[in-house]
N, C-alpha and C positions, 0 to 999 in steps of 0.2 A: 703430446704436449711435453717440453721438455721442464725439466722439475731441478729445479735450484736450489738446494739444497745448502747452499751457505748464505741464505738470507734466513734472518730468525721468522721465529713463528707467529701468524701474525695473533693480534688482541685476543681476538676472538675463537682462536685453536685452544682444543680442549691440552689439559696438562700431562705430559707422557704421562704412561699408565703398562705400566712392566712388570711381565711375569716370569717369573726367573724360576728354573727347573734345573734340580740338580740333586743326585740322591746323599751328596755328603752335607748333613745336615751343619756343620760346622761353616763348610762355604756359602750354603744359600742364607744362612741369617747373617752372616759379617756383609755379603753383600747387599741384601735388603735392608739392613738398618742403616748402612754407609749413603745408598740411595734414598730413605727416605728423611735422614735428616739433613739430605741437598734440596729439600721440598720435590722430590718426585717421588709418584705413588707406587710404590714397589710393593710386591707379593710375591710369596712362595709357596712349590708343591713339589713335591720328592720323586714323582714318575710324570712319565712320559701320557700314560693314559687320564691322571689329574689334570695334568696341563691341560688334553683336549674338553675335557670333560668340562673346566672353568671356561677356555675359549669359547664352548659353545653360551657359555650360560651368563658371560658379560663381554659383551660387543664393544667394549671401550676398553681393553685391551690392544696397546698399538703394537709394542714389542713382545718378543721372547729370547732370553740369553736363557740357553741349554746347554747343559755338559755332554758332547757326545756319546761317551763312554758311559752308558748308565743301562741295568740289567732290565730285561722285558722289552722294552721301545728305547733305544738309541734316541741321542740328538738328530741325526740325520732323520729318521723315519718320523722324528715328531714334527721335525720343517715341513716335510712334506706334506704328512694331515694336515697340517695346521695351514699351511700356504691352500690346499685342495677347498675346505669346508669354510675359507672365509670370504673371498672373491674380494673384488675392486670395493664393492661398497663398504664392506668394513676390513680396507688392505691391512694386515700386518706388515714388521718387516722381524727377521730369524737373526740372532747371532749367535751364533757358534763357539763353544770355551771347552777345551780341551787339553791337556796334561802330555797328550800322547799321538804328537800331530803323525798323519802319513800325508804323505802326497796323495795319493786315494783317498784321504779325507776332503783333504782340500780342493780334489776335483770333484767330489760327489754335491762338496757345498757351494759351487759354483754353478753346477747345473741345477742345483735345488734354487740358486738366486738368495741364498744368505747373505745379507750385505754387510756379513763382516765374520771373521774369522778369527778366533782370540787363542794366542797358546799362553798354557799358562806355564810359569811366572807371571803375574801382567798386573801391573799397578792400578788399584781400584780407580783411580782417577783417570785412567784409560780407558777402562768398562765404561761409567758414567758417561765421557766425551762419545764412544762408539756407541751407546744408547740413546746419546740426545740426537747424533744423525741419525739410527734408526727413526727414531719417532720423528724428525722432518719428513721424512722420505712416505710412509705412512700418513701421518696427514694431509700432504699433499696429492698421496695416489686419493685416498677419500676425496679431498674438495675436487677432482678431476673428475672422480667417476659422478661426481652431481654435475659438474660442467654440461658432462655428456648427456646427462639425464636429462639436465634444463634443456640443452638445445635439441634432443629429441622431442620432448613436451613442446617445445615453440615449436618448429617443423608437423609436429600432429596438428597443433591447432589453428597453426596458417593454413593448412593443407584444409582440413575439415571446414573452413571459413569461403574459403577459396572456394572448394566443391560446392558449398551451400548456396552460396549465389548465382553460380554457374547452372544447377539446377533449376534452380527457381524463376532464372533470368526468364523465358521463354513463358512460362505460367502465369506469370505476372503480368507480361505483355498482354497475354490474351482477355483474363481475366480486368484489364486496366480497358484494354479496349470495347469489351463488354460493357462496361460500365459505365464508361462514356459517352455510348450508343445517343445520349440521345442531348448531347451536348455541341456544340458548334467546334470543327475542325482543330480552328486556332488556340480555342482554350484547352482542349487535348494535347494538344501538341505542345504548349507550354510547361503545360504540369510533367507532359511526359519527360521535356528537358531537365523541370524541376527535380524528376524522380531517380535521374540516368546521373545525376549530381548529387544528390543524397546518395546514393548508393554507391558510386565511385568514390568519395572522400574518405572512408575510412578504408574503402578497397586497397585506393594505391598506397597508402603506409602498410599495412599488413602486406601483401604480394614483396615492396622493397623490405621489409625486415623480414621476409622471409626468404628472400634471398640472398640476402647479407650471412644472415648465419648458414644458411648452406652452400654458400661457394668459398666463406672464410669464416670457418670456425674456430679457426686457430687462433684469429686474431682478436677475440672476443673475451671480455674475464668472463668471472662469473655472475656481476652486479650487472652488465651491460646485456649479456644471455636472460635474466630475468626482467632491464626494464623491457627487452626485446618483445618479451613474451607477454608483460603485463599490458603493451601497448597493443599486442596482436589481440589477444585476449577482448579489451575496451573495444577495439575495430570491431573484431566478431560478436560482441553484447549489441554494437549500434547500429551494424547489419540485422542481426536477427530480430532486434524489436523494429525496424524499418518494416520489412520483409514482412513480418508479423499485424503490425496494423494494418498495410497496406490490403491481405488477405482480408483482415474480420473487415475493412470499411467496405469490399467488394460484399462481403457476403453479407453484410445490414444491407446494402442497396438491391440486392439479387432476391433478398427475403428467406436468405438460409441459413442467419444464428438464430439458434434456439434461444428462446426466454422462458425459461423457470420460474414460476409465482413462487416462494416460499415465506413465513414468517421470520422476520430479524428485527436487529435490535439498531440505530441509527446510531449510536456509541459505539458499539461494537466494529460496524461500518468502517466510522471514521480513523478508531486506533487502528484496522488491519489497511488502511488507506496507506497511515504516517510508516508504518513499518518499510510497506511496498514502494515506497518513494523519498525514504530515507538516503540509501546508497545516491542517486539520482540527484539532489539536494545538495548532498555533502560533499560535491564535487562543484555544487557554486557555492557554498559555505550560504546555503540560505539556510531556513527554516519552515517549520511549519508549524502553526500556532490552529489549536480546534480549541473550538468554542463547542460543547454540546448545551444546549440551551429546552430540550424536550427531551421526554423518557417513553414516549408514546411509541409503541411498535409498528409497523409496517411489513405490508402485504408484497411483494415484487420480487423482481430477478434480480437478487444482493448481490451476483457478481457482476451482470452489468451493469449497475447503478456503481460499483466499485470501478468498474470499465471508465465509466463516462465521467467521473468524479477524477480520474488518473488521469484523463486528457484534459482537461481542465486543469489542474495542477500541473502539468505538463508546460501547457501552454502559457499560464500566467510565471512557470522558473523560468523558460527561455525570452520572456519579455520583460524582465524584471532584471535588476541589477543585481551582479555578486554581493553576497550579506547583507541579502535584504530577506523582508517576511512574508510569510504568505498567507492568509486564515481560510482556512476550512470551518464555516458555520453551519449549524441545523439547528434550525427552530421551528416553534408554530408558525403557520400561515395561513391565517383562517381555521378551516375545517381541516386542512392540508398539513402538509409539512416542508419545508425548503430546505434546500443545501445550498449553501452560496460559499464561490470561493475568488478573494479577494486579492490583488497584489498591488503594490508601486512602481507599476512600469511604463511604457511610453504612451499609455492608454491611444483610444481612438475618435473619431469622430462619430457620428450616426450613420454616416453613409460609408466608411471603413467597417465598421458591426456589420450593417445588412451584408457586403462584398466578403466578409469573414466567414459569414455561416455558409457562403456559395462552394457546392463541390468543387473542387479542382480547381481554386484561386485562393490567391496570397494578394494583402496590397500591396506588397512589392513580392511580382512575381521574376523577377532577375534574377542570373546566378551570383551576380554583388551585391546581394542584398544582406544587410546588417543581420538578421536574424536570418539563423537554417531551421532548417524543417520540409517536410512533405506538405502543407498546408490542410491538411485535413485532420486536423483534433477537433476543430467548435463544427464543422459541418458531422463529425462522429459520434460526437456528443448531442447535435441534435436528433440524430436519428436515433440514437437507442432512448431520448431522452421520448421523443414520441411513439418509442415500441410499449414503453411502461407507463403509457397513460400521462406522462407532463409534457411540461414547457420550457423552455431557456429562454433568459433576459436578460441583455445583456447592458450594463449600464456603463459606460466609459467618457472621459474627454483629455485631450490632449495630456501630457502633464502630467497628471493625478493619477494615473492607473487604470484599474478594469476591476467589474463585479460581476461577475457570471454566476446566475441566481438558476437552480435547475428548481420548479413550482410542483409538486408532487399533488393532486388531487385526493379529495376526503376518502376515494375509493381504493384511494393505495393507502390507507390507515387503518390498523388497527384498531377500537375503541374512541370512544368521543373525546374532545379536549378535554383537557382538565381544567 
C-alpha cells in the first residue's frame, strides 16, 4: 500500500508521541521543551538502553530522534533494536542527529531505514518538521498493518462460513429427507426449493465479498475491509442459525432431543428470553415488552420452553413491522400456566393457522414471497410444546396480528395457585 505522506493526519490519529535520546543533557531538554510547547508530546532519556527499555513499556511511541555518537549503544544500534522489537503493529519511524556525519553513517542509516538523517547545526524548526513526517509515516505503517489484519479476519471468516455450509450441505439433505418420509413428494420438494433459498441468500454476498477482498485488496480502505467483514460476519450468524434449526426440528421429529425436567422460575424465563433476542430485534428497531403476571414455579425442560418461546418471537418479529411491539406474557391459566406472545402483524385467517402448524408449509410457499424464513418455527414450537406436556393456540385475523398462547398443564406446576 503506498503511504502519502503529505496528506495531514487524519481526526482520529493519535498525537505524535517522541522520544528523543541523547546523552548531552543540555540538547535533549532545549529540544523537548521546544517540542512540547508546539503541542507535541515529547520525552527524554540519556541512553540508548532507557530508550528500549520505555519503548518496550509504552506502545504509543511513534518516533525516535537519537544522537548517534553516544557511549554504550550508538544511535545506529538503538534504530536497529528499536526497529527489530516493535514490528508493523506498533511501527516506529528512527531519526538520526549527529554532529559528526560520515558517509558510513549515512549508509548504515539507510539500510537501518531511518527516514531521516539530521547533521547538526540544524534549526529546531527543521527537527519538529522532520518529526511530524516521521509520525505520518508511522501512523500510517500502523493503520496498514490493521488493514491487513482486517482483511485477514474477513478472508478467515468467509472461508470458515463457506466451509460450514459446504459441510453440512449433504447432512442436511439426508437428514431433511428422512424427515419427510412420510409427507407427499410435492410438498418435499417445495420446502426443499424453499431451503436451497434460505441458504443461498446470505451465501452469495459472503462468497462475492470474499472475493472482492481477495483478488483486490488494494483497492479497499479500511471502513470498507470492516463493513466487508461485518456483512460476512451477519451472512455466517444467518447461515448458522438456519443450519442450526433446521438440525433440532429434524431431531424433535426423529425423537432425539433430550428433554430435561428441572425446576425454574417463569420471570427468570422470560428476562433470559429478552436478552437472547435482543440483538435480533434491534436490527428491526422492534421491542420487546414481558408482562410477568405469576410467581408460581414450574416443572419442565426450561431450555426448550426457552427453544419454543424464541421461535415464537421469531416468527411474530418477521411478520410484524419495523418499530413495532412485541409482548411476551405468563400468567395463570387455570390450574396451569400460559406463555403467550403477541404481535401487530399481517395476522391470519383460521384456515392460514391450521396450514402454519403443517411441517414443511408456508402460506406463501414461493421464492417471492414477502416474508423469508424456512417455514418451520409454529410447526417447532408445536412439537416441543407437546414433548412438555402442552398445547399452542393460536388466535389471529387479518389485520390485527397474531396471539400464540403455548397452555402449560397443572402437571408442569409447581405448588397450587394462589
Amino acid at each position: 500500500m503506498a503511504l502519502n505522506l503529505n496528506e495531514p493526519a487524519p481526526a482520529d490519529s493519535p498525537p505524535p508521541h517522541i522520544l528523543v535520546v541523547d546523552d548531552e543533557q543540555i540538547i535533549r531538554e532545549e529540544i523537548v521543551e521546544y517540542l512540547q510547547l508546539r503541542g507535541l508530546h515529547a520525552q527524554a532519556v540519556s541512553t540508548g538502553a532507557d530508550a528500549l527499555s520505555r519503548l518496550k513499556a509504552d506502545r504509543s511511541v511513534t518516533v525516535i530522534l537519537s544522537d548517534i555518537r553516544m557511549p554504550e549503544m550508538d544511535g545506529l544500534t538503538l534504530a536497529a533494536c528499536a526497529i527489530a522489537i516493535t514490528g508493523e503493529e506498533h511501527a516506529i519511524e528512527v531519526a538520526l542527529l549527529t554532529g559528526h556525519a560520515t558517509v558510513g553513517d549515512a549508509a548504515a542509516a539507510t539500510r537501518l531505514r531511518a527516514i531521516d538523517f539530521l547533521e547538526k547545526p540544524v534549526a529546531l524548526a527543521d527537527i519538529k518538521a522532520a518529526l511530524i513526517r516521521a509520525h505520518l509515516s508511522a501512523t500510517a505503517r500502523r493503520a496498514h498493518w490493521r488493514e491487513v489484519r482486517a482483511l485477514d479476519t474477513a478472508r478467515i471468516e468467509a472461508q470458515r462460513t463457506i466451509d460450514l455450509v459446504i459441510s453440512d450441505r449433504e447432512r442436511l439433505r439426508d437428514q431433511l429427507m428422512r424427515s419427510s418420509a412420510t409427507h407427499d413428494n410435492q410438498r418435499r420438494d417445495t420446502f426443499m426449493a424453499v431451503m436451497n433459498h434460505e441458504l443461498r441468500t446470505p451465501l452469495v454476498p459472503i462468497i462475492g465479498l470474499a472475493e472482492l477482498i481477495e483478488d483486490a485488496p488494494e483497492t479497499l480502505s479500511a471502513n470498507q475491509v470492516r463493513d466487508f467483514a461485518r456483512e460476512i460476519r451477519l451472512g455466517g450468524q444467518r447461515l448458522e442459525r438456519a443450519l442450526s434449526r433446521i438440525t433440532e426440528f429434524t431431531n424433535l421429529v426423529s425423537g432425539d432431543a433430550p428433554f430435561n425436567l428441572s425446576p425454574c422460575r417463569p420471570d427468570r424465563i422470560l428476562h433470559a428470553i429478552k436478552q437472547s433476542v435482543r440483538a435480533r430485534l434491534d436490527e428491526r428497531c422492534q421491542t420487546l415488552m414481558l408482562d410477568v403476571r405469576t410467581q408460581r414455579a414450574l416443572n419442565t425442560s426450561s431450555d426448550r420452553l426457552q427453544r419454543l418461546l424464541d421461535e415464537l418471537i421469531d416468527n411474530a418479529s418477521r411478520f410484524s413491522p419495523e418499530a413495532s411491539v412485541i409482548g411476551l406474557t405468563v400468567r395463570d391459566d387455570g390450574e396451569g400456566v400460559a406463555f403467550s406472545v403477541s404481535d401487530t402483524g399481517s395476522g391470519m385467517t383460521k384456515a392460514e393457522a391450521d396450514l402454519a402448524l403443517n411441517a414443511f408449509h408456508q402460506i406463501d410457499m414461493s421464492l417471492a414471497r414477502r416474508f423469508d424464513g424456512l417455514g418451520i418455527g409454529l410447526p417447532m414450537a408445536m412439537r416441543i410444546a407437546q414433548r412438555i406436556g402442552g398445547a399452542l393456540e393460536i388466535e389471529s385475523e387479518p389485520g390485527t396480528g397474531t396471539t400464540v398462547t403455548l397452555h402449560l398443564p397443572p402437571e408442569s406446576v409447581l405448588g397450587p395457585k394462589p
